[in-house]
The first five atom37 places (N, CA, C, CB, O) and aatype in JSON, in Angstrom:
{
  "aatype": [20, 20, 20, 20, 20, 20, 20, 20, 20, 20, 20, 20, 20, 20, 20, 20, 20, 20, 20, 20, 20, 20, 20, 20, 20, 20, 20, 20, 20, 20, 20, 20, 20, 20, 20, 20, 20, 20, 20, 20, 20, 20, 20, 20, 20, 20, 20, 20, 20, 20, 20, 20, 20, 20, 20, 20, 20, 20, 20, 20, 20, 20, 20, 20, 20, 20, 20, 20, 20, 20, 20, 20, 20, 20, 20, 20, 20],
  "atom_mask": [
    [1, 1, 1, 1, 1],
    [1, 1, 1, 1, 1],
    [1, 1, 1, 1, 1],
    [1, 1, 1, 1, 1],
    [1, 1, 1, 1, 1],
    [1, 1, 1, 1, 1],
    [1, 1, 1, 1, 1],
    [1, 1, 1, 1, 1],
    [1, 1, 1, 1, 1],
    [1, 1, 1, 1, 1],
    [1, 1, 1, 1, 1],
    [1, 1, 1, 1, 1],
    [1, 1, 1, 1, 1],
    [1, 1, 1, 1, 1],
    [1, 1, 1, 1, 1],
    [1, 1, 1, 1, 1],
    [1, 1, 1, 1, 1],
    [1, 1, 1, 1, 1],
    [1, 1, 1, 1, 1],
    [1, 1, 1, 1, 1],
    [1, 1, 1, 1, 1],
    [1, 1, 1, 1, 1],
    [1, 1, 1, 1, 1],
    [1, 1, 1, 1, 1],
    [1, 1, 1, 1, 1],
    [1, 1, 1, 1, 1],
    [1, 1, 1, 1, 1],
    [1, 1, 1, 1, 1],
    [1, 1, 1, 1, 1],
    [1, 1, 1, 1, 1],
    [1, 1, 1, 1, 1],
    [1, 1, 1, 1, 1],
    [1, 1, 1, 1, 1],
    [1, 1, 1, 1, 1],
    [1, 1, 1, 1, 1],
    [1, 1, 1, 1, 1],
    [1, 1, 1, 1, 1],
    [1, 1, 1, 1, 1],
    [1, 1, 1, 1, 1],
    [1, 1, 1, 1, 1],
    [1, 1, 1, 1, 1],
    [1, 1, 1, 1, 1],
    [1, 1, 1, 1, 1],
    [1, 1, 1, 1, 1],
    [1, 1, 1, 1, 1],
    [1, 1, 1, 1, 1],
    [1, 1, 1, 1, 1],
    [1, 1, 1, 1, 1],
    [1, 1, 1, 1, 1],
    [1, 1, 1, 1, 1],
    [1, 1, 1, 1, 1],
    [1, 1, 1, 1, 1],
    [1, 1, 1, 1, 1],
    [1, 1, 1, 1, 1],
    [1, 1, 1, 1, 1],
    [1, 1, 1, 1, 1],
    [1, 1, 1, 1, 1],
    [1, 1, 1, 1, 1],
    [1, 1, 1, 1, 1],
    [1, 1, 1, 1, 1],
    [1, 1, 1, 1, 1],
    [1, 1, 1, 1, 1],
    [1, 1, 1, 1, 1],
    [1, 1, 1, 1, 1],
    [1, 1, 1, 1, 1],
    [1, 1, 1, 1, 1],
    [1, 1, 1, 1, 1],
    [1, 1, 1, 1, 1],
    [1, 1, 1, 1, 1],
    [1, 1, 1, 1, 1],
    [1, 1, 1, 1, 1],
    [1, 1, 1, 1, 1],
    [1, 1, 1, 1, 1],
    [1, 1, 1, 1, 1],
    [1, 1, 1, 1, 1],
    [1, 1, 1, 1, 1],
    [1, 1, 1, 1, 1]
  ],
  "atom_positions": [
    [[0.83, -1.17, 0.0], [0.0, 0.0, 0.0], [0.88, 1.24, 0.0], [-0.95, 0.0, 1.2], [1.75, 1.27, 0.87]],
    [[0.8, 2.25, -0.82], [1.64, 3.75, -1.15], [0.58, 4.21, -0.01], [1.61, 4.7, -3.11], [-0.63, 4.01, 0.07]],
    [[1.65, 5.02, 0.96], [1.48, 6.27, 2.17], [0.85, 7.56, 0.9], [3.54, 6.84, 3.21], [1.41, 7.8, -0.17]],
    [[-0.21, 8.1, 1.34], [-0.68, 8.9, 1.03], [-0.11, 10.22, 0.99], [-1.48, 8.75, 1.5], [0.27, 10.72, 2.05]],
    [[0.03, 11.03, -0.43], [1.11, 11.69, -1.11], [0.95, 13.1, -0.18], [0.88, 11.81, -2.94], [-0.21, 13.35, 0.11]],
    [[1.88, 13.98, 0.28], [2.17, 15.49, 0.85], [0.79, 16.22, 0.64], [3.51, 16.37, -0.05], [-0.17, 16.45, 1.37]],
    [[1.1, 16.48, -0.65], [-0.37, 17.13, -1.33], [-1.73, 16.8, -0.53], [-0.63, 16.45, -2.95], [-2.19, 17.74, 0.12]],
    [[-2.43, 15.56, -0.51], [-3.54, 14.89, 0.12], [-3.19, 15.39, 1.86], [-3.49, 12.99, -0.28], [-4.1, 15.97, 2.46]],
    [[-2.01, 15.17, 2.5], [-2.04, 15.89, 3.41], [-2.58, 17.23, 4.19], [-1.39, 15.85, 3.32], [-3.41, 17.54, 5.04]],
    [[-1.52, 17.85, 3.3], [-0.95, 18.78, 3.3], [-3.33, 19.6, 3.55], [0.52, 18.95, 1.6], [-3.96, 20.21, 4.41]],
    [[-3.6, 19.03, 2.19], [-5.42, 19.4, 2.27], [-6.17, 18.82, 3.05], [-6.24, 19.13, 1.12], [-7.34, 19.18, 3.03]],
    [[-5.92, 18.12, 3.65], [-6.75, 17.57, 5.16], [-6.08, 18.3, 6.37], [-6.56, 15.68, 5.5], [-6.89, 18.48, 7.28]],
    [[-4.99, 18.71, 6.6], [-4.24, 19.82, 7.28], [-5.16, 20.68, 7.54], [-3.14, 20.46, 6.54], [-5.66, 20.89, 8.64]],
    [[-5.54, 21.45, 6.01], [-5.85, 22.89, 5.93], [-7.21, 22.87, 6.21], [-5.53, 23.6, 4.6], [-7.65, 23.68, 7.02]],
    [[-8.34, 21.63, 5.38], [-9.88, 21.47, 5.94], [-10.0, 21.44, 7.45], [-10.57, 20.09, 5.43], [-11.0, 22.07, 7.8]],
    [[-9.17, 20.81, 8.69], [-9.08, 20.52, 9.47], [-9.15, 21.95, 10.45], [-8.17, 19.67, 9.32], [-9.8, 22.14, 11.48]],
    [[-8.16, 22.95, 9.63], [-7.85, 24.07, 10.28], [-8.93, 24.91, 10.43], [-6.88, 24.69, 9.7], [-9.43, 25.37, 11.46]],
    [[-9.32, 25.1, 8.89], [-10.68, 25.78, 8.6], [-12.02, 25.51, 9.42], [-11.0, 25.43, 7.25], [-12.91, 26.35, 9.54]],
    [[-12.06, 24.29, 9.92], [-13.66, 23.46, 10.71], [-13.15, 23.96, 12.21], [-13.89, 21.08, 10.57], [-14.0, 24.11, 13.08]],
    [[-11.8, 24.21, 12.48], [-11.88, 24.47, 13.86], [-11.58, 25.62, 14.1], [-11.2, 23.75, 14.61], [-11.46, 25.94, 15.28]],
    [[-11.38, 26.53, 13.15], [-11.51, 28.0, 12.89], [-13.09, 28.67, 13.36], [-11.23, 28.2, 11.2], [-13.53, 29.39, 14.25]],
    [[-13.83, 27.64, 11.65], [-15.29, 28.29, 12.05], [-16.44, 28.02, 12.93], [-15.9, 28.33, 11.14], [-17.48, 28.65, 12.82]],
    [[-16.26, 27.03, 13.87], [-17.24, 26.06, 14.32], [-17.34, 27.15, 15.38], [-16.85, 24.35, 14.68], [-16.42, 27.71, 15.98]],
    [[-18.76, 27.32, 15.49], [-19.36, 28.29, 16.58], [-19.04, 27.56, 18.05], [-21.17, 28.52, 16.33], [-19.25, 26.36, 18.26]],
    [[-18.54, 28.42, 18.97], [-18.64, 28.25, 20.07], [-19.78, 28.12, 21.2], [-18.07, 28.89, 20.18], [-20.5, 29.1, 21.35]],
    [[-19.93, 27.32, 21.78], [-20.91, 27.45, 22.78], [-20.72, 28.42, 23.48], [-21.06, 26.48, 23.53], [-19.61, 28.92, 23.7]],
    [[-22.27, 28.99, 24.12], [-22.26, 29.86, 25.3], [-21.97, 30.0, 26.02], [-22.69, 30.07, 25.74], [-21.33, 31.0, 26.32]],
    [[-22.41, 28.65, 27.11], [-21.8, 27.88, 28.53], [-22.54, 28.85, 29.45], [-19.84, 27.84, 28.82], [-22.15, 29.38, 30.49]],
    [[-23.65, 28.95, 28.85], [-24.53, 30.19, 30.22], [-24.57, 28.79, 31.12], [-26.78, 31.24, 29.76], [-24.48, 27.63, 30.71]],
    [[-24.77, 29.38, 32.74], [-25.19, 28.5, 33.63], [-26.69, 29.67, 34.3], [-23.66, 27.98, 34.82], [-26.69, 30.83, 34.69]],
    [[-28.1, 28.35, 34.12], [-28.89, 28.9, 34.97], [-29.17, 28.63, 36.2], [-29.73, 28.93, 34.56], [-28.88, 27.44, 36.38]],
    [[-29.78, 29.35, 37.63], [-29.75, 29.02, 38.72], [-31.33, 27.89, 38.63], [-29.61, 30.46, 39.7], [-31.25, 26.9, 39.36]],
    [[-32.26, 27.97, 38.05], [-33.35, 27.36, 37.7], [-33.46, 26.68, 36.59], [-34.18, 28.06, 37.71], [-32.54, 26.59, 35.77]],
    [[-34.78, 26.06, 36.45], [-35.42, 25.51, 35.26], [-36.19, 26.53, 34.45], [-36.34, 24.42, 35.66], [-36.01, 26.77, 33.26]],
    [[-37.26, 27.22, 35.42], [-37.83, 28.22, 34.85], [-36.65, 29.47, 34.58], [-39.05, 28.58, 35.78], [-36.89, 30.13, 33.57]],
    [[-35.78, 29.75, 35.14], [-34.93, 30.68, 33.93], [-34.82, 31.02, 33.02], [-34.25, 30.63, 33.62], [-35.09, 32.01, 32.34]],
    [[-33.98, 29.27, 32.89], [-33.62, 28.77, 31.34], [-34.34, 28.82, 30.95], [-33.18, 27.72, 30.88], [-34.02, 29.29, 29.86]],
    [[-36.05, 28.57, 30.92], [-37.13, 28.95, 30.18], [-37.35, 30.02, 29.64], [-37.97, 28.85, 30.68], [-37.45, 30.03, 28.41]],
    [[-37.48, 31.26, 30.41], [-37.49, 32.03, 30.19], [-36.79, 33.16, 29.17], [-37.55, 31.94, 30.94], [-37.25, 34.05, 28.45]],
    [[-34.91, 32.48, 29.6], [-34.25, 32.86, 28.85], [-34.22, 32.35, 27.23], [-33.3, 32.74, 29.5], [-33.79, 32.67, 26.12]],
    [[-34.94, 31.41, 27.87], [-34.89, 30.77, 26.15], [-36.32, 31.48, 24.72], [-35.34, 28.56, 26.45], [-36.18, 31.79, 23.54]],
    [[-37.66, 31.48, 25.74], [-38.45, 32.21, 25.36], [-38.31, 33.78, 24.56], [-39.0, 32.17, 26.36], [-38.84, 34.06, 23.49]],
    [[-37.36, 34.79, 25.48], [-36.8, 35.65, 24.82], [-35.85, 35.32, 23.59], [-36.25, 36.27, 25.69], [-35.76, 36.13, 22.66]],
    [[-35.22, 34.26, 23.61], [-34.26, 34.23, 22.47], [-34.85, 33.76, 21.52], [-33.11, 33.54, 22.61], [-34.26, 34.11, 20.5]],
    [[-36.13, 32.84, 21.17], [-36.7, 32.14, 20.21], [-38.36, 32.48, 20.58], [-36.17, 30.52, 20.26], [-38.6, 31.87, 21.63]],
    [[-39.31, 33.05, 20.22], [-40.51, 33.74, 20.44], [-41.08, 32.94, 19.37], [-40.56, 35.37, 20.35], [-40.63, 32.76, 18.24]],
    [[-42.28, 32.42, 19.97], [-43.5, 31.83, 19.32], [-43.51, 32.41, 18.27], [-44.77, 31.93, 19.93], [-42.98, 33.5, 18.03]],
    [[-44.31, 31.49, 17.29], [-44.23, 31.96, 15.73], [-45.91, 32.97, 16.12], [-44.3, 30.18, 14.13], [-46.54, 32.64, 17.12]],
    [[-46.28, 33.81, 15.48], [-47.16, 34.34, 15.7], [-48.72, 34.11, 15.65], [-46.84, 34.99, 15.26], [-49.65, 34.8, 16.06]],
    [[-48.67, 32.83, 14.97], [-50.35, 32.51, 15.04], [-50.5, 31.92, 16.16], [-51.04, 31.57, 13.93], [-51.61, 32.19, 16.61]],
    [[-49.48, 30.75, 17.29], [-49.25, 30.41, 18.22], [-49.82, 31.73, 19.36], [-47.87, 29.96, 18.06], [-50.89, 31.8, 19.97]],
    [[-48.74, 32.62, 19.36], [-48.95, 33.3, 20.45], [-50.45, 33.71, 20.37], [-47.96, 34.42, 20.58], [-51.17, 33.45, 21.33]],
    [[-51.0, 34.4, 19.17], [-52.24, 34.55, 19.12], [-53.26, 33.52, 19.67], [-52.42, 34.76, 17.97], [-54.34, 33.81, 20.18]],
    [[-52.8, 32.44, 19.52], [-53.68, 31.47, 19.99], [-54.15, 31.38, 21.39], [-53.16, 30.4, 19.72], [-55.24, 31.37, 21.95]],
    [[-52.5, 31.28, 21.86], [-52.76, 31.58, 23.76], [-53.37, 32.37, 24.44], [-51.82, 31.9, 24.49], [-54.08, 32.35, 25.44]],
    [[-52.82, 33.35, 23.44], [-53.28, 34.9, 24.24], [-54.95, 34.9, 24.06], [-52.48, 36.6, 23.29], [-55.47, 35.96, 24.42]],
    [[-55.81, 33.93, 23.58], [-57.03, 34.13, 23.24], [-57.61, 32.72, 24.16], [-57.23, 34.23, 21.49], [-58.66, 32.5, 24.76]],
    [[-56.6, 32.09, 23.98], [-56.97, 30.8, 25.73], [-57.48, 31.47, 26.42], [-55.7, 30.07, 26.87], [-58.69, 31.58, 26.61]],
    [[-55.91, 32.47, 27.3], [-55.75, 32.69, 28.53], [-56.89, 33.6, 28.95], [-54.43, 33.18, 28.78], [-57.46, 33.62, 30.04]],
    [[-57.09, 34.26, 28.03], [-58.32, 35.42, 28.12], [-59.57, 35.05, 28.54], [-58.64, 36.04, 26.84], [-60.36, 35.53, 29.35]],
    [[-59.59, 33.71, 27.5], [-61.41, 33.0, 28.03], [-61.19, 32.67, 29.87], [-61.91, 30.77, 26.9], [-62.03, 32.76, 30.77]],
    [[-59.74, 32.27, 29.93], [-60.24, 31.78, 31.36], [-60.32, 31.93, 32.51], [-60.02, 31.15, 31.62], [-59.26, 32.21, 33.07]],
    [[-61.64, 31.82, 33.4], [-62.19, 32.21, 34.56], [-61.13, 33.09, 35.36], [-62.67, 30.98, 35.31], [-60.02, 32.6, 35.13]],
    [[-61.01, 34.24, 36.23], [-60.49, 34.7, 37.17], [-60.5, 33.63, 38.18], [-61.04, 35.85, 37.49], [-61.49, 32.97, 38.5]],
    [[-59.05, 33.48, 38.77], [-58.81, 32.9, 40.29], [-59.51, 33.2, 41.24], [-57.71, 33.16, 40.83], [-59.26, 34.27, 41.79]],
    [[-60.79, 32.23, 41.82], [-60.68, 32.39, 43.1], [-60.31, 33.52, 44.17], [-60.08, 31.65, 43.21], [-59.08, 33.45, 44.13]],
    [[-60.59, 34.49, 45.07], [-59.69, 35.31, 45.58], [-59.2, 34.51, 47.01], [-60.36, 36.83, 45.74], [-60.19, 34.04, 47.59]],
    [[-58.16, 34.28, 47.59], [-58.09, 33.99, 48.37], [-58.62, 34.22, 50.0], [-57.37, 34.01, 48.02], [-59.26, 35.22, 50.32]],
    [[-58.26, 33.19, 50.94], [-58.8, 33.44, 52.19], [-59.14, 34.55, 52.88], [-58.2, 33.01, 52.83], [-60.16, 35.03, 53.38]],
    [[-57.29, 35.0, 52.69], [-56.59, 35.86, 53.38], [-57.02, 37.72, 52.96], [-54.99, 35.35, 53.01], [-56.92, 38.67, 53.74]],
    [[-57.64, 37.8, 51.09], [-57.63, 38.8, 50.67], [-59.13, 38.72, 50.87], [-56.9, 39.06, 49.44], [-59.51, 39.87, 51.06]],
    [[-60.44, 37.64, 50.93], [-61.76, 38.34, 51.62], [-61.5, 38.46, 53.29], [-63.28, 37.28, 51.31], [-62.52, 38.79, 53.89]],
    [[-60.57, 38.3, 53.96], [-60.52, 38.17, 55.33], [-60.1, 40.05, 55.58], [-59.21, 36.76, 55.87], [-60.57, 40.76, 56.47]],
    [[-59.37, 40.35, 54.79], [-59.18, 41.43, 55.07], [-60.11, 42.66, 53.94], [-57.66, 41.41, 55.11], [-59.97, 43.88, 53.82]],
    [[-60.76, 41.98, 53.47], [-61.77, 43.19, 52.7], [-62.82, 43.17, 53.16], [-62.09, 43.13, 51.24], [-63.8, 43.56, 52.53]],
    [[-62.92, 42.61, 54.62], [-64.03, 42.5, 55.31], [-65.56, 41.59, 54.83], [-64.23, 43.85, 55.46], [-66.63, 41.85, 55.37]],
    [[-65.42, 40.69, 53.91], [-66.46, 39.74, 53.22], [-66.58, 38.78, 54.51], [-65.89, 38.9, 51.63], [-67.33, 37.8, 54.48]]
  ]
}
């Protein structure tokens, strides 16, 4: 078997150089949570827009919470 000629090198050398030139680096954020990283991620990539429309027309239909114990205890109910 003939060792593969300078030339053929010499261009796997240089592809080699080039891929570890351009290859994007990671971030390496660290979050203290789950919901953070959510969050942070939400800002970086935002619902496509018929989506958000969608939610935002959920959340709207649905019922008000309950008021709690504590907030008719002190509004005098």
């Amino acid at each position: 078997m003939e060792p593969p000629s300078s030339k053929l090198q010499h261009q796997q050398v240089e592809e080699t150089t080039e891929q570890k030139q351009t290859a994007p680096q990671p971030a390496g954020r660290e979050f203290d949570s789950v919901d953070e990283m959510i969050r942070y991620d939400a800002l970086q990539n935002p619902p496509p827009a018929e989506l958000a429309n969608r939610v935002a027309e959920t959340v709207a239909d649905l019922p008000k919470p309950a008021r709690s114990w504590w907030q008719k205890w002190f509004s005098g109910e």
